[in-house]
VEXDRENDREN-813137 format. One record per residue (C-alpha): y, z, x. Coordinates in steps of 0.05 Angstrom, whole numbers, padded with zeros to 5 digits. Each point is the difference from the previous one (the first is absolute). Layout:
<sites>
<site py="Y" pz="Z" px="X"/>
...
</sites>
This chain:
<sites>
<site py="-00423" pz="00656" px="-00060"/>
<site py="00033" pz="-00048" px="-00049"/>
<site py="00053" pz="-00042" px="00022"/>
<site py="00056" pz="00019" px="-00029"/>
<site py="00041" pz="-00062" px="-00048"/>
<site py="00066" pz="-00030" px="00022"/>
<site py="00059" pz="-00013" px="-00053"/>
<site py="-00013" pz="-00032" px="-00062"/>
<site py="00043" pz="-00060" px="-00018"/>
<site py="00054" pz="00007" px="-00058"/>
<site py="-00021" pz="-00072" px="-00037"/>
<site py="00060" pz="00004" px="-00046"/>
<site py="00021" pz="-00075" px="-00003"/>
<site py="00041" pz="-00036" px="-00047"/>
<site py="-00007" pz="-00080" px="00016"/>
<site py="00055" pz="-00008" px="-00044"/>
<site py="00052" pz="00036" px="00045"/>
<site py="00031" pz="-00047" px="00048"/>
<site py="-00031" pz="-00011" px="00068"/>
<site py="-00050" pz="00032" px="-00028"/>
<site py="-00051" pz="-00056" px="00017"/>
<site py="00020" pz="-00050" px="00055"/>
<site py="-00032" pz="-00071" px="00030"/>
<site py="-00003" pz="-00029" px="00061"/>
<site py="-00042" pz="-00064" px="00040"/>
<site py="-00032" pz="00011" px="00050"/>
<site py="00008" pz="-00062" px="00054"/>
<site py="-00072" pz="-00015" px="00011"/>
<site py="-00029" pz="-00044" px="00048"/>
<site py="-00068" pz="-00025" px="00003"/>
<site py="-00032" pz="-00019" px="00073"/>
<site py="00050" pz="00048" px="00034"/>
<site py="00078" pz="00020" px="00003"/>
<site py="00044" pz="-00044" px="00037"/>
<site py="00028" pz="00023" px="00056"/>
<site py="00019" pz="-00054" px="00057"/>
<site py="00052" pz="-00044" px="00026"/>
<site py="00025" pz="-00072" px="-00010"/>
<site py="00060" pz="-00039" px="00022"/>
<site py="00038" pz="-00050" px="-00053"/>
<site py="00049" pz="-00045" px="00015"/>
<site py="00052" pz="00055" px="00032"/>
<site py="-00032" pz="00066" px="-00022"/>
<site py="-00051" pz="00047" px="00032"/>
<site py="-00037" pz="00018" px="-00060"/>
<site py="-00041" pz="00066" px="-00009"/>
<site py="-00050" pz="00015" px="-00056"/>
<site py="-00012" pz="00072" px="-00026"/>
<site py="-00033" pz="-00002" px="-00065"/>
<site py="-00064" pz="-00008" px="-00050"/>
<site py="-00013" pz="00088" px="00010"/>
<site py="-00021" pz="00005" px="-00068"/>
<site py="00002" pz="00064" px="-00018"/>
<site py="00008" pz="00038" px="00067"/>
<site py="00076" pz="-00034" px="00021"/>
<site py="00016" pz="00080" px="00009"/>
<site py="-00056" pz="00018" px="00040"/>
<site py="00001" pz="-00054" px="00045"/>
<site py="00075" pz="-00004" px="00012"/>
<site py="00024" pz="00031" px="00055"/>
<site py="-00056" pz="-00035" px="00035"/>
<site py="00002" pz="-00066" px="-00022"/>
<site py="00080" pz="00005" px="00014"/>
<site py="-00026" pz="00019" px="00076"/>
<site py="-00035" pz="-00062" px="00001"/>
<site py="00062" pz="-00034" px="-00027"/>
<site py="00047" pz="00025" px="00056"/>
<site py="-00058" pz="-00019" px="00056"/>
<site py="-00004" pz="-00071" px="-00014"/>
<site py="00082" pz="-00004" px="-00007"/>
<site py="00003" pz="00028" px="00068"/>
<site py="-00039" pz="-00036" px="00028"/>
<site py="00036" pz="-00065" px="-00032"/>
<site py="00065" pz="00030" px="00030"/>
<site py="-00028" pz="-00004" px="00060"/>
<site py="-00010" pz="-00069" px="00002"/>
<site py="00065" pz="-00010" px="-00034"/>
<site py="00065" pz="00003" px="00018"/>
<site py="00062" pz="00029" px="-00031"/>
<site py="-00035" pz="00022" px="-00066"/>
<site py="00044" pz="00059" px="-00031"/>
<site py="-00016" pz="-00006" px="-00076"/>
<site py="-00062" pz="00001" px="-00039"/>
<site py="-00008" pz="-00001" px="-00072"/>
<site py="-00057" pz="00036" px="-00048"/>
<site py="-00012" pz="-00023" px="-00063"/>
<site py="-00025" pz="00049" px="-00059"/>
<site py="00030" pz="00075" px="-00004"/>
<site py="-00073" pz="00023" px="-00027"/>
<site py="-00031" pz="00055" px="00054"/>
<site py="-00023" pz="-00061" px="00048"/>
<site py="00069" pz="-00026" px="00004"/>
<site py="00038" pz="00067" px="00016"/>
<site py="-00048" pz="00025" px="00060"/>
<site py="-00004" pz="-00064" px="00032"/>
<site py="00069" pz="-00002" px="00004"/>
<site py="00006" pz="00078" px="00022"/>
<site py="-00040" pz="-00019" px="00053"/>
<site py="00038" pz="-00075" px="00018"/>
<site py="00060" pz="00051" px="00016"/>
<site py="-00042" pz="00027" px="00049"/>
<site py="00004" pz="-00072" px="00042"/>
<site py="00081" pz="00000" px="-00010"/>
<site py="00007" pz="-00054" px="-00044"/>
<site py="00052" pz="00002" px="-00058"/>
<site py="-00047" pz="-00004" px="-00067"/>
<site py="00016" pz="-00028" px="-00070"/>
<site py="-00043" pz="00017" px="-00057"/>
<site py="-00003" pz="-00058" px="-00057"/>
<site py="-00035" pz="00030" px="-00078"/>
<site py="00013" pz="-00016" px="-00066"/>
<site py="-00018" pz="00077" px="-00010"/>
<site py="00024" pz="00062" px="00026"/>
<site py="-00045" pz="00042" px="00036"/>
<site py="-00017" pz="00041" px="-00065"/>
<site py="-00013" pz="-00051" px="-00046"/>
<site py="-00051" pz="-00034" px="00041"/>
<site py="-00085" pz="00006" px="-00010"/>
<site py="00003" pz="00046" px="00055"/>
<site py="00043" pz="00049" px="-00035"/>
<site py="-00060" pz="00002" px="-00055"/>
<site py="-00058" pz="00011" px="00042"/>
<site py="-00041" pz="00065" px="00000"/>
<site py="00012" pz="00027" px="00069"/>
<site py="-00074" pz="00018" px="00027"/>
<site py="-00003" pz="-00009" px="00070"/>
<site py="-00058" pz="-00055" px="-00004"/>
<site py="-00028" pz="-00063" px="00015"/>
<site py="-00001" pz="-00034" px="-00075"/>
<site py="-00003" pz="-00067" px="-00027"/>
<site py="00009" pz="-00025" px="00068"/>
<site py="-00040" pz="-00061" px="00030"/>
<site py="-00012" pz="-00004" px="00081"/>
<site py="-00061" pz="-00045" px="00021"/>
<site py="00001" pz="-00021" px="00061"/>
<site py="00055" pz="00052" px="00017"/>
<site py="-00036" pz="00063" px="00007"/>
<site py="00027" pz="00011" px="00074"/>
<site py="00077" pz="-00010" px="-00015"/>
<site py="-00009" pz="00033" px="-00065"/>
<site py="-00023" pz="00064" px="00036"/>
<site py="00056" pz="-00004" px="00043"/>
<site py="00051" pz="-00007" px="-00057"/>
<site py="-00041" pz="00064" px="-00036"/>
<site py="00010" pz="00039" px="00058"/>
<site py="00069" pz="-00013" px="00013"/>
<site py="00021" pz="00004" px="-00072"/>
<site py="-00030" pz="00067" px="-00006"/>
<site py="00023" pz="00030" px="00058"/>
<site py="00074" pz="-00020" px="-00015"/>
<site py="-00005" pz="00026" px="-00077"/>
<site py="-00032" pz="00072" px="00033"/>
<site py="00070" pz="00002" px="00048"/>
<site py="00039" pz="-00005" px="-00066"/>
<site py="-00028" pz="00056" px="-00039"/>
<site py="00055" pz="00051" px="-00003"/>
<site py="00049" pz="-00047" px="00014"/>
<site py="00034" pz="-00027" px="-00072"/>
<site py="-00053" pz="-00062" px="-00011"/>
<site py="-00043" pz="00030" px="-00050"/>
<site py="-00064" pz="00010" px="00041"/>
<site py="-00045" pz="00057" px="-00013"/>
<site py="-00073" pz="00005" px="00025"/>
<site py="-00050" pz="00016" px="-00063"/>
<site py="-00075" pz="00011" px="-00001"/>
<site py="-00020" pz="-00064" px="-00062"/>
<site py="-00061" pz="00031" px="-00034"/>
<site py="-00049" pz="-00059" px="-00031"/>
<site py="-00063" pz="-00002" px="-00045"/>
<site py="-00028" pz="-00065" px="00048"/>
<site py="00019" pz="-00020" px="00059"/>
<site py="00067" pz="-00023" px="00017"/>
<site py="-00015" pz="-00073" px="00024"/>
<site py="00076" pz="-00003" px="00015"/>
<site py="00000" pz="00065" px="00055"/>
<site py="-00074" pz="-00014" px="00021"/>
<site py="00031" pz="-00061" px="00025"/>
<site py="00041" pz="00039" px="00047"/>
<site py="-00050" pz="00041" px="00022"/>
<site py="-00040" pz="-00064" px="00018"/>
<site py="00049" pz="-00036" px="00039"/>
<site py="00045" pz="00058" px="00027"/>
<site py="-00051" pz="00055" px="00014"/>
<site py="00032" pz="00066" px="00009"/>
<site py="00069" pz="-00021" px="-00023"/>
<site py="-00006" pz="00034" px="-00065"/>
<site py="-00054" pz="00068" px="-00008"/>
<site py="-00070" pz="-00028" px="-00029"/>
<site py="-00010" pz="00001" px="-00068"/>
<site py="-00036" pz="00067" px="-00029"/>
<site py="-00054" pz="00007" px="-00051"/>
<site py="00010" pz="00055" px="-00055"/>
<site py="-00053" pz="00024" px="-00053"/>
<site py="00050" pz="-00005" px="-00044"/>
<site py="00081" pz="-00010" px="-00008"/>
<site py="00051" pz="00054" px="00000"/>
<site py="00015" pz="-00019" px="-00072"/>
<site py="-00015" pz="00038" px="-00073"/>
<site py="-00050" pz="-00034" px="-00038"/>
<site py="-00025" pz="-00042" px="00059"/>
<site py="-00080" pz="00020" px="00020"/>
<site py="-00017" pz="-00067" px="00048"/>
<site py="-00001" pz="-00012" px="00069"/>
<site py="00058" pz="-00030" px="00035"/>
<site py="00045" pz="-00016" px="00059"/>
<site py="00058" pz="00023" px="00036"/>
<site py="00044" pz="-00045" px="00043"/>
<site py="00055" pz="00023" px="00047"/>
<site py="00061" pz="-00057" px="-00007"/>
<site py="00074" pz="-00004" px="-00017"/>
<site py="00043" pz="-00003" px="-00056"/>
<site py="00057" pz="-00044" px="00005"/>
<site py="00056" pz="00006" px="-00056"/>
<site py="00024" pz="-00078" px="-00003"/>
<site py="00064" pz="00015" px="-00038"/>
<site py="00019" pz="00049" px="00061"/>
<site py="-00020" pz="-00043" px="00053"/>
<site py="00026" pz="-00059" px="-00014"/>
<site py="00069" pz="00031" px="-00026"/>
<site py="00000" pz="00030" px="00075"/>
<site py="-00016" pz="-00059" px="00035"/>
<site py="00052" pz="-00035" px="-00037"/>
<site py="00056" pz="00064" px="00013"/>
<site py="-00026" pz="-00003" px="00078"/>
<site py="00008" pz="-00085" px="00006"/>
<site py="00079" pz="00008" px="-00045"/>
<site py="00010" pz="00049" px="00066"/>
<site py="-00019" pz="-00045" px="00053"/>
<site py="00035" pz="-00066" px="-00027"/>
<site py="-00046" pz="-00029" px="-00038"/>
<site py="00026" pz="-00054" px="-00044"/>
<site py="-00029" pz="-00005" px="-00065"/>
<site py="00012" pz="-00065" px="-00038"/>
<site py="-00022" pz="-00019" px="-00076"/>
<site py="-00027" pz="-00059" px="-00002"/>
<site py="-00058" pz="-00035" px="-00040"/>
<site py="-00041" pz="-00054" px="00039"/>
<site py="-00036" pz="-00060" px="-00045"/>
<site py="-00044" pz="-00031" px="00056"/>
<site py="-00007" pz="-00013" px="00080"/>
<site py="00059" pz="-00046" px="-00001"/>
<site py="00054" pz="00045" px="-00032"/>
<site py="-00024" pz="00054" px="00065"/>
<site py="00002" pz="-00040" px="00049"/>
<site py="00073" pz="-00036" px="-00018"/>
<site py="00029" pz="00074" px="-00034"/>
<site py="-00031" pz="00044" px="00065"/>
<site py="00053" pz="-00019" px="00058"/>
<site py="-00040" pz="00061" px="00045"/>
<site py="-00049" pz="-00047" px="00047"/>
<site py="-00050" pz="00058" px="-00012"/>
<site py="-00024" pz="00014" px="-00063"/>
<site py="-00050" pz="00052" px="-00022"/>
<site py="-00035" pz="-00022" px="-00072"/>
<site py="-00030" pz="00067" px="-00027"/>
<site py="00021" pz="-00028" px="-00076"/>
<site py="-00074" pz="00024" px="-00024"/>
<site py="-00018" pz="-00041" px="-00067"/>
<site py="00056" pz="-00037" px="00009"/>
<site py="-00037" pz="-00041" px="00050"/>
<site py="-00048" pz="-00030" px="-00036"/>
<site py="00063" pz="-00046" px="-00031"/>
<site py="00053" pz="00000" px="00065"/>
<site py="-00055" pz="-00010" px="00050"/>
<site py="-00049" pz="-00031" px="-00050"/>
<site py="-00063" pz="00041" px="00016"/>
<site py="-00057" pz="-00016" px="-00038"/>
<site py="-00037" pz="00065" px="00031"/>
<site py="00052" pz="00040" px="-00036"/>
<site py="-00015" pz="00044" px="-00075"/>
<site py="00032" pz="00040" px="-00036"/>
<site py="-00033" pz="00061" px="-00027"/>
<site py="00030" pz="00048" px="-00054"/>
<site py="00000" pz="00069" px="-00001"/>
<site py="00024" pz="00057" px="-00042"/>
<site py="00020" pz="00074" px="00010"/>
<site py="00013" pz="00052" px="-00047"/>
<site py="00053" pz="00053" px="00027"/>
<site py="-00002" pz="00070" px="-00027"/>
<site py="00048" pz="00057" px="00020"/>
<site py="-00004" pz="00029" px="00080"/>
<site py="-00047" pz="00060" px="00002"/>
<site py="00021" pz="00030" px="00071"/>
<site py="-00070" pz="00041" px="-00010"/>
<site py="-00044" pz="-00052" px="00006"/>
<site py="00004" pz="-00023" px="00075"/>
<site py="-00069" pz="-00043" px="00007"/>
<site py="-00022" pz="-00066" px="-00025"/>
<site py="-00047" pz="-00019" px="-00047"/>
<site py="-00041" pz="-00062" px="-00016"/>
<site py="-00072" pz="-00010" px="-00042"/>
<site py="00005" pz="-00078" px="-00040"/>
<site py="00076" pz="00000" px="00001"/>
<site py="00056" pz="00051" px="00040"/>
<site py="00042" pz="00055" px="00001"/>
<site py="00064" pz="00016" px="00055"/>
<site py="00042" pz="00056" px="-00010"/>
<site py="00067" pz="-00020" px="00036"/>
<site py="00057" pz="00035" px="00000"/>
<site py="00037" pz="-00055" px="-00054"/>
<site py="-00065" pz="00004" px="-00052"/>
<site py="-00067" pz="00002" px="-00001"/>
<site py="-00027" pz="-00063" px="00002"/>
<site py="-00061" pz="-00030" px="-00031"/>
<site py="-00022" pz="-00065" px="00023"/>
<site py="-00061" pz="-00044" px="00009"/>
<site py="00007" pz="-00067" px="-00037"/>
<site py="-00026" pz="-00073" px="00017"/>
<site py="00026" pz="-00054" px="-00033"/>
<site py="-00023" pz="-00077" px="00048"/>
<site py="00051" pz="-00048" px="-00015"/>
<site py="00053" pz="00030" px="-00045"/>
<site py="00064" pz="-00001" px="00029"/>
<site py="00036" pz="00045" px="-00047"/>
<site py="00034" pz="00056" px="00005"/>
<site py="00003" pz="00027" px="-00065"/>
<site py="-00038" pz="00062" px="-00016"/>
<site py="-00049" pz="00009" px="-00050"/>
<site py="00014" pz="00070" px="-00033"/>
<site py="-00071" pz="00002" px="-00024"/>
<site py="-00026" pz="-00010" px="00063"/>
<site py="00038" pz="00046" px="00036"/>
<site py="-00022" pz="00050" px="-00058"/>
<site py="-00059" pz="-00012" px="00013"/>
<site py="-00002" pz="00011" px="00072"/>
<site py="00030" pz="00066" px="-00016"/>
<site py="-00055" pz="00017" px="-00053"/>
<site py="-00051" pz="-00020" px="00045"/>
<site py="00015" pz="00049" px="00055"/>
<site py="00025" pz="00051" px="-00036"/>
<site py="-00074" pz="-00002" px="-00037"/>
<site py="-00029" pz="00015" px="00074"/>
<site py="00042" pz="00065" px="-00004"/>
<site py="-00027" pz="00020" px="-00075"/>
<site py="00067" pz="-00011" px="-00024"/>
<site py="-00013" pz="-00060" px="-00052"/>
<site py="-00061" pz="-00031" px="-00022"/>
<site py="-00039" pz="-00042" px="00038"/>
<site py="00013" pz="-00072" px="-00018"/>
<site py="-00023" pz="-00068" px="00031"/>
<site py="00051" pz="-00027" px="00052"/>
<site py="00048" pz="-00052" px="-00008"/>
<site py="-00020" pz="-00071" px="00004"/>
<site py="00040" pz="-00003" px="00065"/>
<site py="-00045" pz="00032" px="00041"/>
<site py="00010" pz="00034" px="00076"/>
<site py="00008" pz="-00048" px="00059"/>
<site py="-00051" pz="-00035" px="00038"/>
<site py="-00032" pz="00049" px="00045"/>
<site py="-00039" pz="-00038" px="00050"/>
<site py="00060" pz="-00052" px="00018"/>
<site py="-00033" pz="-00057" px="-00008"/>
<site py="00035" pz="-00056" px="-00019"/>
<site py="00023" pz="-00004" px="-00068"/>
<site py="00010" pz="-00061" px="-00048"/>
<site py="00058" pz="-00021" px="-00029"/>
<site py="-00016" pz="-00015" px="-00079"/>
<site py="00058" pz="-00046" px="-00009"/>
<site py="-00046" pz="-00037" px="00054"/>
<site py="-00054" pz="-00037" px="-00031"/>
<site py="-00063" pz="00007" px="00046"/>
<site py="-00027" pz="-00061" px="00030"/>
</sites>
């Protein structure tokens, strides 16, 4: 019996319209993300950054991890009652949802609302991407598993999480990775003779994972911290100096993303460009899609994605690139001719470390 095809895409796109086509960076770090502790001068000082292109997926988690090693500076401290974060990007509003949790009154310093940050431009797949973690496989499970778990309690609940089978030509390096070091906490990855799709004939792969709408998330997190007292204060930071003399909370919590590779100066630190074209919502289509490039349908748009750009830190978009994104896939579909793909091809998919070309090599 032949499988019967899901929805067909509309590809109507006009790059021309605006937000049409959008840009963001994605805060790459090569070795491994930061996340750790140091004291300067007056000022307990945690790291949360360097996610690369999973900051969503690894959130909630890495804000767990955030609120663990505050507590247990608290408890070594005495009459501690304020903490700051730093960045308003998906990093910065979790960990401090989850510094309420320990009491303390929390300030939140950006030089961009919640919606205007790289976070607010990302995808939304549920997945372990662009992300490096040698050395860290054990606390990176644990922030996997936590993470997951505390997106799955939201579905339902106003944050724009919805669970979605992701069917792939190859192999999704960035869910295999899950399945490797989290066994069980997603379903395994199936094999089909061929995908759901008109005019596709070749094997493939179907992943169980989430989808996570960042526009809706991070609007509620923001709604949910203006309810519980959460300052939020405007302010744009030129180097470590200007924190540590502008930030009177003696705990501060840096989850400023790119922006450390100049406030913290971070060599390890990259920026990497990429570029999403943003057709109307199609409430029909409710899976995700990804062969050499991707495509989310989200409640906002449908959202194709998939560009790699080392060492541009730009966030202009390219309407010829995003039209060509939208070409591409919609080629896959037999809805345009197939054409070569843009220069800026899909993400590194084995995650190993990438090189900066503004970097000469030695």
């Amino acid at each position: 019996m032949a499988t019967p095809n899901l929805p067909t895409p509309d590809f109507a796109f006009d790059p021309n319209q605006p937000g049409a086509c959008i840009a963001g960076v994605r805060p790459y770090r090569n070795g491994s993300y930061r996340l750790d502790a140091e004291t300067i001068s007056q000022s307990f000082i945690v790291h949360n950054y360097g996610h690369g292109g999973a900051g969503i997926t690894l959130s909630f988690g890495c804000a767990a991890k955030v609120r663990d090693i505050v507590r247990d500076h608290l408890a070594a401290s005495r009459g501690v009652t304020e903490a700051a974060v730093l960045g308003a990007g998906v990093m910065g509003l979790t960990a401090a949802t989850l510094l309420l949790d320990l009491g303390l009154k929390v300030t939140v310093y950006s030089d961009r609302a919640p919606l205007e940050t790289t976070s607010a431009k990302a995808g939304g797949q549920w997945a372990v991407s662009v992300v490096e973690f040698a050395g860290k496989e054990r606390e990176l499970t644990d922030i996997i598993k936590s993470a997951y778990r505390a997106f799955k309690d939201r579905i339902g609940q106003g944050f724009g999480v919805f669970e979605r089978p992701n069917y792939t030509a190859t192999r999704a390096h960035n869910l295999d990775i899950v399945l490797q070091l989290a066994p069980g906490l997603i379903p395994p990855r199936q094999p089909l003779q061929r995908l759901p799709f008109a005019h596709h004939t070749k094997p493939g792969f179907v992943y169980q994972t989430l989808l996570i709408e960042p526009p809706v998330l991070l609007a509620r997190l923001k709604a949910d911290l203006d309810q519980r007292g959460v300052s939020f204060v405007s302010k744009r930071f030129v180097n470590r100096s200007d924190i540590l003399a502008g930030v009177p909370q003696p705990i501060v919590v840096n989850c400023t993303g790119l922006g450390s590779m100049t406030l913290w100066s971070d060599t390890k630190m990259m920026p990497i460009k990429g570029q999403l074209a943003l057709l109307r919502p199609q409430p029909e289509l409710q899976y995700l899609y990804g062969q050499n490039g991707y495509l989310f349908p989200r409640s906002d748009h449908v959202v194709i994605g998939g560009t790699f750009e080392p060492g541009v830190n730009d966030e202009t978009p390219d309407k010829a690139v995003c039209q060509g994104l939208v070409d591409h896939i919609a080629s896959l579909f037999g809805k345009a001719p197939a054409k070569p793909l843009p220069d800026i091809h899909i993400h590194n998919p084995v995650h190993a470390p990438i090189v900066n070309p503004a970097i000469p090599e030695v």
